[in-house]
C-alpha positions as CSV (number, residue, x, y, z in Angstrom):
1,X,105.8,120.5,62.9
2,X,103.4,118.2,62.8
3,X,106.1,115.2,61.2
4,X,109.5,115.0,59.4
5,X,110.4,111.9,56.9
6,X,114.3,111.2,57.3
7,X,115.3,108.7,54.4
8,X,118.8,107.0,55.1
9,X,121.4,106.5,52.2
10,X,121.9,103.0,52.5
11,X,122.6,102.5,48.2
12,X,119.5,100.3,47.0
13,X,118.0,99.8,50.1
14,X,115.2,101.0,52.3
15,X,114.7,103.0,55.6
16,X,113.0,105.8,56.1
17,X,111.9,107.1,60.1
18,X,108.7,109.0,60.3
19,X,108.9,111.1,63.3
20,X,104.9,112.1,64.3
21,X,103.5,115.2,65.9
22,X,102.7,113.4,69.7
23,X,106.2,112.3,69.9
24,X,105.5,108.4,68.0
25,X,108.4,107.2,66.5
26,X,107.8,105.0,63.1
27,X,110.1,102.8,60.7
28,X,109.6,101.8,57.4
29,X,111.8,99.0,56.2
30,X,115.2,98.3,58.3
31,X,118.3,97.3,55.7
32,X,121.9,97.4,57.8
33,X,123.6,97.4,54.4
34,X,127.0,99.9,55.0
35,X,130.2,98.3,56.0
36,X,131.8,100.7,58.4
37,X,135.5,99.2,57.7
38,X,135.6,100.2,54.5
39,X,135.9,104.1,53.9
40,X,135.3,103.7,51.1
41,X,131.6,102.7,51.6
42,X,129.5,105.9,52.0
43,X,126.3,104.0,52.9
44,X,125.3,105.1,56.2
45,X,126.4,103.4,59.5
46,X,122.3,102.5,60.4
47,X,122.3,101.1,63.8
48,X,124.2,104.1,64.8
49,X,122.6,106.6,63.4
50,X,119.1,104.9,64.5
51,X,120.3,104.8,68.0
52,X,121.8,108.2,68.6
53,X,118.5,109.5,67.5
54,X,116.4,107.2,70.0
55,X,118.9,108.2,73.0
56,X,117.7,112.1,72.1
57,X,114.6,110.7,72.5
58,X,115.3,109.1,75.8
59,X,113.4,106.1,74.4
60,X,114.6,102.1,73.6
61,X,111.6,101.4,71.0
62,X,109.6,102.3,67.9
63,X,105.8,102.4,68.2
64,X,105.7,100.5,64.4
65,X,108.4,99.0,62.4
66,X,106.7,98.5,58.8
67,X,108.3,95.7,56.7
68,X,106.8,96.3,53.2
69,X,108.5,92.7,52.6
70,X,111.1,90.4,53.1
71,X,113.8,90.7,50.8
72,X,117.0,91.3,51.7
73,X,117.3,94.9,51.1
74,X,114.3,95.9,53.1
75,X,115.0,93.6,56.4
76,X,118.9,93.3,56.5
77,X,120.5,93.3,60.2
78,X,117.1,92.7,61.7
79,X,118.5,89.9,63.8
80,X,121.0,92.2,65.0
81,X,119.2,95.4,65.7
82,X,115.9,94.3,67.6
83,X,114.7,93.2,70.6
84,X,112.4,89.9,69.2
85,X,110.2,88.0,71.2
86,X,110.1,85.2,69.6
87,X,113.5,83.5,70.9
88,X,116.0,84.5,73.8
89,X,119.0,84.8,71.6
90,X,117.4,88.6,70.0
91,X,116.8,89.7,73.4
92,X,119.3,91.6,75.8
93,X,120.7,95.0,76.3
94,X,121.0,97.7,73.5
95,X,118.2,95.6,71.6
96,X,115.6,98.3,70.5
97,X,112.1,96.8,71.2
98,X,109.0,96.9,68.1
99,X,105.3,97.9,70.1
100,X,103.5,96.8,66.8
101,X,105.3,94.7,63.6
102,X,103.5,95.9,60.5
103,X,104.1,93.0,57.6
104,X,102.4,92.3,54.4
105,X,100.5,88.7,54.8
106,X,103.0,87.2,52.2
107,X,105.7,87.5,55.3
108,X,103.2,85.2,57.7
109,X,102.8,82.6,54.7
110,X,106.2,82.6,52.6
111,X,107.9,79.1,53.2
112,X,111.9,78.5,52.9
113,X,113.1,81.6,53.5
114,X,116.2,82.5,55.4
115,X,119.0,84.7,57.3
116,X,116.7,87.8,57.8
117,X,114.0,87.6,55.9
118,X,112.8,84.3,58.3
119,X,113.7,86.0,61.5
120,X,111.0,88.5,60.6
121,X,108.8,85.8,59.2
122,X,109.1,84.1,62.7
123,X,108.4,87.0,64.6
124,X,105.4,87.9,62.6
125,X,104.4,84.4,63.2
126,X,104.6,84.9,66.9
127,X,102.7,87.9,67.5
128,X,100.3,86.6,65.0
129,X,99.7,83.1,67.3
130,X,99.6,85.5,70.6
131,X,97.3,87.9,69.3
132,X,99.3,91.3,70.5
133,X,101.7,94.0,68.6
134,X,101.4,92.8,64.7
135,X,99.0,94.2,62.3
136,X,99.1,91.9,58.8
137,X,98.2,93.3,55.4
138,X,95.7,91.6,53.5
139,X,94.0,88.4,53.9
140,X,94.3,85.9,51.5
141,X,92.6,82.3,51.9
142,X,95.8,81.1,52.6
143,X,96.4,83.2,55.8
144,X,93.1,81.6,57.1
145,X,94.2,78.3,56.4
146,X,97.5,79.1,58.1
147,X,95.5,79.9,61.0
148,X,93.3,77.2,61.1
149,X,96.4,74.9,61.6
150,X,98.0,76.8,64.4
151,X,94.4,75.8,66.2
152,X,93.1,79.3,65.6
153,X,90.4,80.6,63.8
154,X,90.4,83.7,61.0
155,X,88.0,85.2,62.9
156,X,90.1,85.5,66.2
157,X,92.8,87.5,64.9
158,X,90.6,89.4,62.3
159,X,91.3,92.9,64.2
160,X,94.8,92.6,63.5
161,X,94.7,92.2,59.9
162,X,94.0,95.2,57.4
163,X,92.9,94.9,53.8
164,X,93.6,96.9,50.8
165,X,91.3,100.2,50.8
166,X,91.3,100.0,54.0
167,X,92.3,102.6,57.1
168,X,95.4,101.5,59.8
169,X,93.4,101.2,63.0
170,X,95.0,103.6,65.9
171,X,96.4,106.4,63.7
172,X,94.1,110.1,63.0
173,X,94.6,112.6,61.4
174,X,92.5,114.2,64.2
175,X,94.5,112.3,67.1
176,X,97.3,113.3,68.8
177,X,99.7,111.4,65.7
178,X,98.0,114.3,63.2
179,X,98.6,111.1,60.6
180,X,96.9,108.6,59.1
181,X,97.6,105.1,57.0
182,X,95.6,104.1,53.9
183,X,96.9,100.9,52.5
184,X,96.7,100.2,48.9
185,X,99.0,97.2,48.6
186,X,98.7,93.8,48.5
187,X,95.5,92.3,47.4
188,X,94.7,89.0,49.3
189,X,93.6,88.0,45.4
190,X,96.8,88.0,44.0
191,X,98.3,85.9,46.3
192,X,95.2,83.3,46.0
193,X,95.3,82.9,42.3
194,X,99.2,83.3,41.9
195,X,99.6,80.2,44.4
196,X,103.0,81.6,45.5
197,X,104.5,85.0,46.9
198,X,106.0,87.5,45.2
199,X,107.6,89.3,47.5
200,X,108.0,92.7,45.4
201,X,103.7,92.6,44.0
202,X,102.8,91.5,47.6
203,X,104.5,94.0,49.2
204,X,102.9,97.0,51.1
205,X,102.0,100.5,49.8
206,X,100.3,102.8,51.4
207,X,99.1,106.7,51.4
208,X,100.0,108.9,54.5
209,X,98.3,112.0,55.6
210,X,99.2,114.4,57.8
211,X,97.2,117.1,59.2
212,X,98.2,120.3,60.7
213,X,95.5,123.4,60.4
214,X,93.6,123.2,57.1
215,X,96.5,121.3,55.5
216,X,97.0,117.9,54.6
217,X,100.0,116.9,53.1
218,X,100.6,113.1,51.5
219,X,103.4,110.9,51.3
220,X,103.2,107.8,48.7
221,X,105.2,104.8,49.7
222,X,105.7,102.7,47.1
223,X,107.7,99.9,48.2
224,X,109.3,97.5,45.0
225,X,105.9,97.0,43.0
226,X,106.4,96.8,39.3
227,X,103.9,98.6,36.5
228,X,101.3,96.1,36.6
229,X,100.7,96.1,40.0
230,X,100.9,100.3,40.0
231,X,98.1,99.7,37.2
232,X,96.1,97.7,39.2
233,X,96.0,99.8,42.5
234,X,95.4,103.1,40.3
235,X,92.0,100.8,38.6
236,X,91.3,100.0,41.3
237,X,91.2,103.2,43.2
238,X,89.4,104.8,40.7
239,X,86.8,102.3,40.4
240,X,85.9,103.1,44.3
241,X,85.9,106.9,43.3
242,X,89.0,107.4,45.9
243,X,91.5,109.2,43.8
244,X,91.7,111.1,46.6
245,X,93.6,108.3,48.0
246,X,96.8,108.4,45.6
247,X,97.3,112.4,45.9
248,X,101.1,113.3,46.6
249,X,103.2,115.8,47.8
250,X,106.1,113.3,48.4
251,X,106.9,110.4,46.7
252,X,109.0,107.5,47.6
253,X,110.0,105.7,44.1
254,X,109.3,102.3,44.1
255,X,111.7,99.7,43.6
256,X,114.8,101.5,43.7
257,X,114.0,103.8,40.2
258,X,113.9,100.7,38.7
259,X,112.1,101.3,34.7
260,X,110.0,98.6,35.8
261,X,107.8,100.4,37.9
262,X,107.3,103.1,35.2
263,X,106.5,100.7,31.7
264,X,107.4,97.8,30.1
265,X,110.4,99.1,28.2
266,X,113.5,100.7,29.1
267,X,113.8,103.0,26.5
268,X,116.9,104.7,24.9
269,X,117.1,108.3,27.3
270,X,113.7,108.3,29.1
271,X,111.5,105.2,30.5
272,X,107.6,106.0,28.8
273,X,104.9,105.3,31.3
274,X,101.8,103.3,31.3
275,X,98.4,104.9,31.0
276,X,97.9,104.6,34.8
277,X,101.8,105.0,36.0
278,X,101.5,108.4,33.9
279,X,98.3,109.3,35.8
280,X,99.7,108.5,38.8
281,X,102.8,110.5,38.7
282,X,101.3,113.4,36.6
283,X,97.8,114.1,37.6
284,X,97.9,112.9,41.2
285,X,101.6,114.7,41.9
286,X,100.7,118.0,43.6
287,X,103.1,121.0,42.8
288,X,106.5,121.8,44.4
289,X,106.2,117.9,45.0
290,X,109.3,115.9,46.5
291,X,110.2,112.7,45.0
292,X,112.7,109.9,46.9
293,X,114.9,107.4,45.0
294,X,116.3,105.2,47.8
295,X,118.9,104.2,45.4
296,X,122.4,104.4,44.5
297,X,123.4,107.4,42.6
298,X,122.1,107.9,38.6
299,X,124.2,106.1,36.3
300,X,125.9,108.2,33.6
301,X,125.0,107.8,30.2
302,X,127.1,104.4,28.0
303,X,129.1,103.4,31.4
304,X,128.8,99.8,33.2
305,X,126.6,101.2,35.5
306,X,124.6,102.3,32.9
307,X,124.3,99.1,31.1
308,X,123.7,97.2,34.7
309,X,119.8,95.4,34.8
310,X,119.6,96.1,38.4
311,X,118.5,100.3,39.5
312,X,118.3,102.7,39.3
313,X,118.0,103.1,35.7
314,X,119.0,106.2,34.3
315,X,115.8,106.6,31.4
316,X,113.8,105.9,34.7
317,X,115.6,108.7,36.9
318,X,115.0,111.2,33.5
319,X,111.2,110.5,33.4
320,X,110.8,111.2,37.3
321,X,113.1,114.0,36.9
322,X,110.8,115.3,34.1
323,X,107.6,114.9,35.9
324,X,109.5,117.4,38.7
325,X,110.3,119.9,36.3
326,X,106.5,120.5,35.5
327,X,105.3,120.4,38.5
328,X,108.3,122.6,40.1
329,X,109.1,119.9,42.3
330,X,112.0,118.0,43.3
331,X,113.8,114.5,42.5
332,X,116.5,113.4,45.1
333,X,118.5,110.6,45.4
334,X,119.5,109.3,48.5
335,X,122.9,108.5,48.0
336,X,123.8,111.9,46.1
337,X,121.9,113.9,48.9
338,X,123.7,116.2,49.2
339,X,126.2,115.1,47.1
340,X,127.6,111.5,46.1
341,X,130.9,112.1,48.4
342,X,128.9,112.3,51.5
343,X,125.7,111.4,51.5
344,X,123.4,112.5,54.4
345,X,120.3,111.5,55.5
346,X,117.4,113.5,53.5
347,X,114.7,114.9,55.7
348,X,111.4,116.2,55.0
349,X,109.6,118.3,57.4
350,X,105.5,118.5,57.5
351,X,103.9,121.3,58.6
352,X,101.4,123.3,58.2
353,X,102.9,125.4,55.1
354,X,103.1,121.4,53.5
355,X,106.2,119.6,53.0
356,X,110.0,121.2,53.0
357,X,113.2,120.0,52.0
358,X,116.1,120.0,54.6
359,X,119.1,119.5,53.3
360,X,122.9,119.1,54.9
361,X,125.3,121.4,53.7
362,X,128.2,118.5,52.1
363,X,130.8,121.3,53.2
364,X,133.1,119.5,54.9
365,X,132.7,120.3,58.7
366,X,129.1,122.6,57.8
367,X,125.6,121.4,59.4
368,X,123.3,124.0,58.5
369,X,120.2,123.5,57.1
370,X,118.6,124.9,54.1
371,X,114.6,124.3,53.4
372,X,112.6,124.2,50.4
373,X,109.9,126.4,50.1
374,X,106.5,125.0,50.8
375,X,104.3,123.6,48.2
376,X,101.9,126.8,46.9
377,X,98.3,126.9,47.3
């Protein structure tokens, strides 16, 4: 096996653990959302279930935690979870410790935010001013004039920060990880001419590959961007002549199956696509694909749910569920995986027959394991 994706059902909220071939541990996004009081919350219990797993390990820390930004869903319970350098009071035992902090560059330079969201914000900061364990998406002017005022200069910390189109430094596909990181999202120009962050456009997308044999397999994570930024990233790709770069096997929905990601309208029964989302999801979607909405279930057709402006949308859940079909893939939800009763965490391995499935029985009491087939070809 070179790696296996485990996405946690946490309703509309983010985690997902990338376990690599050498043994490196990875998260993406952190959201503590599940109240385990209530049993009648069927999010999972994160801490625990994030734990028990390092304890197999024998381990205490994560090579990278990836924050793709700072809203609430995607950093939830970081205060609580992680050992943080940055003040005494997130330090002690039980705290699992970060090696590197991945974080867009709207995290170092958003003003006024809070709970969460700034305890990452301050850690970031930290690392950044030290010069160890961070690595910072883009690089907007504004992250130089940040610098300059903490006394430092852009080009001091300039191997810590990665730009769109660019390669994460330390993972290869030929290393001992079998994986590498190209990073599509966000462009250091949007944040100069918009003046302010937007945490969802400013967020962090990026293309994994892993390698095992002659086989690469490649995972889209799409974080919360909307259409117009998906347009943008596909133009820009192209322009480059890296369409390479946006191939998929497995695809993690932005924003929650939110119709916003997909086109401009919701539709009536199915969300239609922009020129470039289309592209995206129907030329650059490899077959027997796997497609990830971390979201609450679908909503049924003409019930509150259904009629709800916040995902997952069920005309957007119908188009990705249609671009499946022809491709003989697969849509899952996370929090109807395996079924909406008990929800499990949704694994995919990657190896060197491509991605697989693993699903958990939801037969109360079973814990076998059924796989996919492999992707053909």
């Amino acid at each position: 096996m070179t790696a296996k994706l485990t996405f946690y059902p946490l309703g509309n909220a983010d985690c997902t653990r990338i376990d690599f071939a050498d043994g490196k541990k990875m998260l993406v996004d952190y959201a503590d959302m599940g109240n385990a009081d209530n049993p009648y919350d069927k999010r999972i219990d994160l801490p625990a279930e994030l734990k028990a797993d390092l304890r197999a390990a024998n381990r205490d820390n994560y090579d990278v935690v990836c924050f793709t930004h700072l809203d609430d869903d995607h950093c939830c319970g970081t205060g609580d979870f992680f050992w943080l350098d940055h003040a005494a009071k997130y330090q002690g035992e039980g705290r699992i410790k970060i090696k590197e902090l991945w974080v867009p560059a709207a995290a170092i330079l958003e003003d006024g935010c809070e709970d969460s969201a700034r305890i990452v914000r301050q850690e970031a900061r930290h690392r950044l001013r030290q010069g160890y364990g961070i690595r910072v998406f883009s690089r907007p002017k504004k992250l130089a004039d940040w610098l300059a005022k903490q006394g430092l200069s852009h080009e001091s910390r300039a191997h810590l920060i990665t730009d769109a189109g660019q390669y994460v430094p330390g993972f290869s596909k030929y290393g001992t990880e079998q994986a590498e990181f190209f990073i599509h999202s966000p462009f250091g120009w949007r944040q100069d001419e918009n003046g302010i962050v937007d945490r969802n456009q400013d967020s962090v997308v990026f293309q994994a590959t892993f390698l095992e044999g002659d086989r690469e397999t490649y995972a889209l994570f799409m974080s919360d961007i909307h259409a117009d930024s998906i347009d943008q990233m596909v133009i820009t790709t192209k322009h480059h002549g890296r369409e390479d770069r946006l191939l998929w096997d497995i695809f993690k929905v932005p924003h929650h199956c939110s119709y916003t990601a997909i086109g401009w309208t919701k539709g009536e029964d199915e969300t239609e696509p922009t020129e470039h989302v289309e592209w995206l999801c129907e030329t650059q979607g490899r077959e027997r694909h796997i497609m990830v909405s971390t979201s609450k279930p679908m909503p049924l057709k003409g019930t509150a749910e259904d009629r709800d402006v916040q995902p997952p949308h069920r005309q957007a859940g119908n188009y990705y569920k249609a671009v499946a079909r022809r491709a003989d893939g697969s849509f899952k939800v996370t929090m109807e995986s395996p079924s909406t009763i008990r929800p499990k965490p949704l694994s995919i391995e990657v190896t060197s027959r491509g991605a697989q499935l693993l699903t958990v029985s939801a037969v109360a009491g079973a814990a076998s394991i059924i796989s996919t087939p492999a992707r053909a070809g």
